[in-house]
C-alpha positions as CSV (number, residue, x, y, z in Angstrom):
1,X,0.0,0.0,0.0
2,X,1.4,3.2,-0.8
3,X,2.0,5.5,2.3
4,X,0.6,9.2,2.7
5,X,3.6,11.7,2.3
6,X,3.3,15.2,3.9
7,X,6.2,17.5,2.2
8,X,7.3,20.4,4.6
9,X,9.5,23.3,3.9
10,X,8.7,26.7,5.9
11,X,11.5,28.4,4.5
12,X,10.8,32.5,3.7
13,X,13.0,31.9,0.3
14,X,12.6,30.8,-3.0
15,X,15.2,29.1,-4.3
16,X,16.8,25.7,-5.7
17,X,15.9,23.7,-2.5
18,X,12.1,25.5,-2.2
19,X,11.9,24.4,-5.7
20,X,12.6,21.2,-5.5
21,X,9.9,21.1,-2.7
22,X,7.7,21.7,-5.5
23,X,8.8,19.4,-8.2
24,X,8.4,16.4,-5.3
25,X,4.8,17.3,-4.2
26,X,3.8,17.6,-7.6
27,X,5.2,14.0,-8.7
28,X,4.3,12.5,-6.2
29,X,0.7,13.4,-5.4
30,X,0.6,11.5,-9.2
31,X,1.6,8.4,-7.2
32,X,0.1,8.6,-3.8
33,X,-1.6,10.7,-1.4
34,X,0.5,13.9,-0.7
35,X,0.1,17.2,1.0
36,X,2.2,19.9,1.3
37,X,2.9,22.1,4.7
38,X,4.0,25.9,3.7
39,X,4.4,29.0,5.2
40,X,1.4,31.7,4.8
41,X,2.5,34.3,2.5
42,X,5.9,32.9,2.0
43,X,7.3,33.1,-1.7
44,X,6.9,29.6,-1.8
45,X,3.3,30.0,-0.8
46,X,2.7,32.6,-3.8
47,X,4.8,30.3,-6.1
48,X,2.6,27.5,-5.5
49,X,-1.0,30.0,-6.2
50,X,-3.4,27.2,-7.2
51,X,-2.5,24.3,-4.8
52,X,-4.2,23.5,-1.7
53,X,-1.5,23.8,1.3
54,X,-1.6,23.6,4.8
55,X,-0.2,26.5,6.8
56,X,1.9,26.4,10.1
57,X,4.0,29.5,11.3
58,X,7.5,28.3,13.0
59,X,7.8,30.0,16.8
60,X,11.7,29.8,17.5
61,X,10.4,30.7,21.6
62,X,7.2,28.4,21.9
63,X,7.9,25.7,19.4
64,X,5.4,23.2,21.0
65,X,2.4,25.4,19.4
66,X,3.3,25.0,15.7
67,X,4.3,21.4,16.7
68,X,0.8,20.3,18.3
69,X,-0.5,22.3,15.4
70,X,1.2,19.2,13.1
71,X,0.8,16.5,14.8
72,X,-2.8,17.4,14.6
73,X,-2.4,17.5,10.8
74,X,-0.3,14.5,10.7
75,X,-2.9,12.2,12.9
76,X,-6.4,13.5,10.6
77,X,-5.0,13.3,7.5
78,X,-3.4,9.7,8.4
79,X,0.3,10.9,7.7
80,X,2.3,7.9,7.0
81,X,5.6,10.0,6.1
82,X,6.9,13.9,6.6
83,X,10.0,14.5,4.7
84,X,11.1,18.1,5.2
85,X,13.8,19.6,3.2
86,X,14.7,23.2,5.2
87,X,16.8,22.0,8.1
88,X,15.6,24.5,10.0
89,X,12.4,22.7,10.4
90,X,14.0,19.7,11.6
91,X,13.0,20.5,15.3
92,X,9.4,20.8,14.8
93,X,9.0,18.4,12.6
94,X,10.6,16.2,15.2
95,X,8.3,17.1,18.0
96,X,5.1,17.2,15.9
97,X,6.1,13.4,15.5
98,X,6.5,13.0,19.1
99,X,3.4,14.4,20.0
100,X,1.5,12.5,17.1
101,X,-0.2,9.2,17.9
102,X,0.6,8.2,14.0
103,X,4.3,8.7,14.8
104,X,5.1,9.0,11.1
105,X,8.4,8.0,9.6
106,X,10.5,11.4,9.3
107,X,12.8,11.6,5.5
108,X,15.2,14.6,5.3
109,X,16.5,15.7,2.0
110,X,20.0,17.2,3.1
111,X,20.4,20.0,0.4
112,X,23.5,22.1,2.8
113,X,26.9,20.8,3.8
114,X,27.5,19.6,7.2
115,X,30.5,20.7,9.5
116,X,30.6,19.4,13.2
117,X,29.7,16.6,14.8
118,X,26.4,16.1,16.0
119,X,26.7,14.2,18.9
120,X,25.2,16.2,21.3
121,X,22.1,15.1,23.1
122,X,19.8,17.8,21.4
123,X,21.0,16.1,18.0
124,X,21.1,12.7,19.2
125,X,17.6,12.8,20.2
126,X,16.8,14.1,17.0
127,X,18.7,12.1,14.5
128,X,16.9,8.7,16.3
129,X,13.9,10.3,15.3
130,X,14.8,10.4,11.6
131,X,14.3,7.1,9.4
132,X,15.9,8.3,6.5
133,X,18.3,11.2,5.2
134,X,18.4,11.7,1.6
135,X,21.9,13.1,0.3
136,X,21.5,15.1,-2.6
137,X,25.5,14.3,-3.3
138,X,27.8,11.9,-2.4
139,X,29.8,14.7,-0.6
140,X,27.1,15.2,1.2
141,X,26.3,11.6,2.1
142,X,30.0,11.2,3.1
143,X,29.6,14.5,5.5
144,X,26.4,12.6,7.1
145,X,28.4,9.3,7.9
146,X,31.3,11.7,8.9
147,X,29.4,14.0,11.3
148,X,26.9,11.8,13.1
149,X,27.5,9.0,15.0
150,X,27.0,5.4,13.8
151,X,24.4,4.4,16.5
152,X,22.4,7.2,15.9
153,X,22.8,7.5,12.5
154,X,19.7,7.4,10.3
155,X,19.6,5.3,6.8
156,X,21.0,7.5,4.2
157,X,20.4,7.2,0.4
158,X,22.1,9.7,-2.3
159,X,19.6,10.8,-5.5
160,X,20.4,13.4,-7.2
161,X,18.0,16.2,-7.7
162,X,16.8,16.1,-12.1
163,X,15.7,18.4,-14.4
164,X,13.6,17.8,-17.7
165,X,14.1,19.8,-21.3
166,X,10.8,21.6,-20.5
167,X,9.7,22.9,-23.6
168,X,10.4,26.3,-24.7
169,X,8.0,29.3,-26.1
170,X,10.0,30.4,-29.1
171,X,7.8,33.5,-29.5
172,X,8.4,34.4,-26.0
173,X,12.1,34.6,-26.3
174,X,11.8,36.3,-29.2
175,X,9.6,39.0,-27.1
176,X,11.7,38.8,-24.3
177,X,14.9,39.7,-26.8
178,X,12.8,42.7,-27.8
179,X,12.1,43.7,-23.9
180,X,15.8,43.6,-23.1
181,X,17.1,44.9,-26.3
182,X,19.5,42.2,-27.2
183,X,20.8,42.1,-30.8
184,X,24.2,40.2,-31.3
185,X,25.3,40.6,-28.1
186,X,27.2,37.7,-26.3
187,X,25.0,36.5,-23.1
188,X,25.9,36.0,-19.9
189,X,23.6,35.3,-17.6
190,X,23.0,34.0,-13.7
191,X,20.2,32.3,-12.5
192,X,19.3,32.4,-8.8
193,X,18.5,34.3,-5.6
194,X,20.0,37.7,-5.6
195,X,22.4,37.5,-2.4
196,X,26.2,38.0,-2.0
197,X,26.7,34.2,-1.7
198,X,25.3,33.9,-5.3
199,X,28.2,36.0,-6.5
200,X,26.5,38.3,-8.8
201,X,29.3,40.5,-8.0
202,X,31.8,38.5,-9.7
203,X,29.5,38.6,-13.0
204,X,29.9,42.1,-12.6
205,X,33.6,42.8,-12.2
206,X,34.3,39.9,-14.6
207,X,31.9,42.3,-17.5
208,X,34.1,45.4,-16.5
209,X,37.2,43.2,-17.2
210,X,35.8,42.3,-20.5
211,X,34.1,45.8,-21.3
212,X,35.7,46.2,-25.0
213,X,33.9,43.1,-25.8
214,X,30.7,42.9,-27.3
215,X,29.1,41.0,-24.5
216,X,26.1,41.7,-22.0
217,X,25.1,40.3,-18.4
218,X,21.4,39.4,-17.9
219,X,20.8,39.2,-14.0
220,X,17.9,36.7,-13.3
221,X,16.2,36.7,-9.3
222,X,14.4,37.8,-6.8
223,X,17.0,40.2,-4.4
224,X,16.9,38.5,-0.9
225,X,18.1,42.1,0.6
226,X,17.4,45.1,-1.4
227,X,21.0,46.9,0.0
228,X,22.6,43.9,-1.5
229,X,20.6,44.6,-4.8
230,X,21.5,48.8,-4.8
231,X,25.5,47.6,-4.4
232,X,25.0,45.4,-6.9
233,X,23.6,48.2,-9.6
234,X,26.2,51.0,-8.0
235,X,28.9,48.8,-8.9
236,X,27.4,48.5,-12.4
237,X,26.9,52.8,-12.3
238,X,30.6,52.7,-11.3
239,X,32.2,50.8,-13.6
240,X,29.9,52.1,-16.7
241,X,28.0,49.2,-17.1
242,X,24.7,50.4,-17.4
243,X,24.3,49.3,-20.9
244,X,25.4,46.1,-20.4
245,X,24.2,44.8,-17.4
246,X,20.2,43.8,-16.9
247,X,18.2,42.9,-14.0
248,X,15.3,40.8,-14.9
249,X,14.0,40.7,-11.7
250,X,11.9,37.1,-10.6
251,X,10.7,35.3,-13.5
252,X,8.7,31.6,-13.5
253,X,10.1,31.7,-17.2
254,X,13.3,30.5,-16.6
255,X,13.7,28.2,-19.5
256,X,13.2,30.8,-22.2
257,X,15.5,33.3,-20.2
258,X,17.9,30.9,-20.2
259,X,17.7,30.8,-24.0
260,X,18.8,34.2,-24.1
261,X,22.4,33.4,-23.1
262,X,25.3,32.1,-24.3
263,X,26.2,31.0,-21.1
264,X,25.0,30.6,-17.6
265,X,27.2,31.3,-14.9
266,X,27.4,29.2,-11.3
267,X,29.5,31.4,-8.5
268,X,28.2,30.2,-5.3
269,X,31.3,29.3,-3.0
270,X,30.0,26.0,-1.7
271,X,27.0,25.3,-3.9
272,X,25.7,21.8,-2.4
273,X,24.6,20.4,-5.5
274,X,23.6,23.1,-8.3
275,X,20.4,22.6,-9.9
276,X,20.7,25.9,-11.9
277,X,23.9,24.1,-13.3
278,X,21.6,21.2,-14.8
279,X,18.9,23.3,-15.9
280,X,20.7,25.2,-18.0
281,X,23.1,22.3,-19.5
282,X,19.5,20.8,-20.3
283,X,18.2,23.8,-22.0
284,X,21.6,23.5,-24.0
285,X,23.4,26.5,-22.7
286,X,26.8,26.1,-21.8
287,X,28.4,26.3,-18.5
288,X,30.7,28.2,-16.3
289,X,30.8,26.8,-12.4
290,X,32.8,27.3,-9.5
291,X,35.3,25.0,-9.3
292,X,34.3,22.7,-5.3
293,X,31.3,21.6,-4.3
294,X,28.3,19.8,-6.4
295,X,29.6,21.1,-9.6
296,X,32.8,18.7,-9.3
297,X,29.9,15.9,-9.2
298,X,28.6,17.1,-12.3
299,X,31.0,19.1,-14.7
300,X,33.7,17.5,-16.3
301,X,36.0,20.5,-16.9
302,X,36.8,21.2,-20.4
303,X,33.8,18.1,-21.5
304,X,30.8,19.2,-20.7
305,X,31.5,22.4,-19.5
306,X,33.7,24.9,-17.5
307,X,34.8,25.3,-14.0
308,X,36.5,28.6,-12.7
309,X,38.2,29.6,-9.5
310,X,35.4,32.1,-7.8
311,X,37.6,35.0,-8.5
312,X,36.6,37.6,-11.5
313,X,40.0,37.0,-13.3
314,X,39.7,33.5,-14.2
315,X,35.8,33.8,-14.8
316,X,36.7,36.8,-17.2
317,X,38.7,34.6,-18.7
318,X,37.0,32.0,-19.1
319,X,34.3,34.0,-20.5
320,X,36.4,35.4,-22.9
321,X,37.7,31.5,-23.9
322,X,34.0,30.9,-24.9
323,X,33.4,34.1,-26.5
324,X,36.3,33.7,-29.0
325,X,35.7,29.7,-29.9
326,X,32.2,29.5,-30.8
327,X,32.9,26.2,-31.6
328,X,34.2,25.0,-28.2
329,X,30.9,26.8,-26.4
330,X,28.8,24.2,-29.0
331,X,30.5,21.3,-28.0
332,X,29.7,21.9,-24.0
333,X,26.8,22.6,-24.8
334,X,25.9,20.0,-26.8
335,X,27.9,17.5,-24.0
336,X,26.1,19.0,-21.5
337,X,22.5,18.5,-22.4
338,X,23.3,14.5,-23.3
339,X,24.6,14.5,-19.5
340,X,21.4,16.3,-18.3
341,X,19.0,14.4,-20.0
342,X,20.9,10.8,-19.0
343,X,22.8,11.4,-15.9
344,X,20.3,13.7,-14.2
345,X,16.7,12.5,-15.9
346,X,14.1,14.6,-13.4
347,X,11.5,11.7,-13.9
348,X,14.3,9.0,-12.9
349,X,15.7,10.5,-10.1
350,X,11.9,11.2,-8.6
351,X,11.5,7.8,-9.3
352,X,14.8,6.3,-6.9
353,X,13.5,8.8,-4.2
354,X,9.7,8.1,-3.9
355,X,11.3,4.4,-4.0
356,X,13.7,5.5,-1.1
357,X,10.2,7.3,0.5
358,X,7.9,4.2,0.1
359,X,10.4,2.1,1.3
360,X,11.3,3.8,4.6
361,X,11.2,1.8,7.6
């Protein structure tokens, strides 16, 4: 019998991991009974306008309300399995099971890095409460095994996160060409929340480097901080980029943005696993990622794409590498999209992890 799945993410943001959220409630409800728990007015909450969601508000000094509020949830609607995805959530979701009389099995996708060992008894008690973690890397399965200790240590699975070539509205890239005024221009463009640890910045100075060139930066996201966002276009004012630098603000049309570019740039420090990165290799744009972290689990450097030290001298230049050989950029490209559509199938890795869910013990 196929077990009732709540997905949980009360996180304020809306980004790769809120995303993904998304993409396993909506799969999944196809296979079984699933729910999703959100926070009111969150940007996931507007993201997700025409689904039915339950609402619970996290209280970091009173925690047992929201977590009564759950358990009441989990026991009506016969909750057979919460997997949460915001470790910040972790706490109530582990009380809401405590106080429930279902006692549900509790799946974590791990989507950050872990650094310390967790072998306190605040995170022993809840890691023996968790059935399953699901690694989105194996770094970050190896970091699970590292950092909490054996005994306690729930079943952990690696699946990668997938994407899909979704398909593409020609004649709205075409408008959207028009909107931005873009001619023959070289694209670069970055996908993502607009924070300093997306690196926008190093877009930036990497254009200024590269400002004889015929080559323009298309800024895609929502700003997280809007005085992260006004350095961000002072620094484009200072350097005499206004003509060649665009903010697009939040779009849901990120496939025919991403047609716009040339290439799509990764420049998180310690991106976990990078589903930007995947995205755009699937849409057949070729790319530029830091060089640690997920992207070592999915770039080969030079193959299928490029990776760069997260400074704005190598990324100018390897901008500049692709801007010169159109024929190199083709061939990532074109390696790129066989790897996402193979390696990283959205519909088969769904597949391993509702496995992983439905066969949680």
């Amino acid at each position: 019998m196929s077990k009732n799945i709540l997905e949980l993410c009360l996180s304020p943001d809306l980004g790769g991991l809120e995303l993904f959220v998304t993409t396993c409630y909506k799969d999944f409800k196809t296979k079984t009974n699933c729910k999703i728990a959100v926070s009111k007015n969150s940007k996931l909450d507007k993201y997700l306008d025409n689904e039915e969601k339950f609402y619970i508000k996290r209280n970091k000094l009173f925690p047992i309300f929201p977590a009564l509020k759950l358990a009441k949830y989990i026991d009506s609607n016969d909750i057979d399995v919460v997997h949460f995805h915001w470790t910040k959530d972790i706490n109530l979701v582990i009380l809401a099971k405590v106080l429930s009389k279902k006692k549900p099995q509790i799946i974590q996708t791990r989507n950050m890095t872990m650094t310390r060992f967790k072998d306190d008894f605040y995170h022993r008690w809840l890691y023996k409460n968790i059935s399953t973690m699901h690694a989105v890397t194996y770094q970050v399965k190896e970091q699970i095994k590292k950092f909490v200790p054996s005994d306690i240590c729930p079943n952990v699975e690696m699946v990668y996160m997938g994407c899909e070539a979704s398909s593409v509205n020609e004649q709205r890239v075409e408008e959207l060409r028009k909107i931005y005024n873009l001619k023959d221009e070289f694209i670069v463009g970055i996908v993502g929340r607009i924070e300093e640890s997306k690196g926008q910045y190093l877009v930036i100075e990497a254009l200024h480097k590269l400002k004889e060139l015929n080559i323009k930066a298309l800024i895609v996201g929502l700003p997280m901080e809007e005085t992260y966002l006004d350095n961000l276009k002072s620094k484009v004012k200072d350097f005499g980029l206004e003509n060649k630098v665009i903010f697009t603000g939040f779009t849901k049309e990120v496939n025919e943005h991403m047609q716009l570019f040339d290439v799509n740039i990764l420049a998180t420090p310690k991106e976990t696993f990078g589903l930007v990165v995947i995205e755009a290799m699937a849409n057949g744009i070729c790319m530029i990622a830091t060089n640690k972290a997920g992207p070592l689990e999915i770039i080969e450097d030079g193959v299928d794409g490029l990776l760069f030290e997260r400074n704005s001298d190598d990324l100018a230049n390897k901008i500049k590498m692709l801007y010169q050989d159109k024929e190199l950029k083709s061939k990532l490209a074109r390696a790129g999209k066989i790897k996402a559509n193979t390696m990283f199938d959205k519909n088969t890795q769904l597949d391993k992890l509702y496995q992983v869910i439905e066969g949680t013990k």
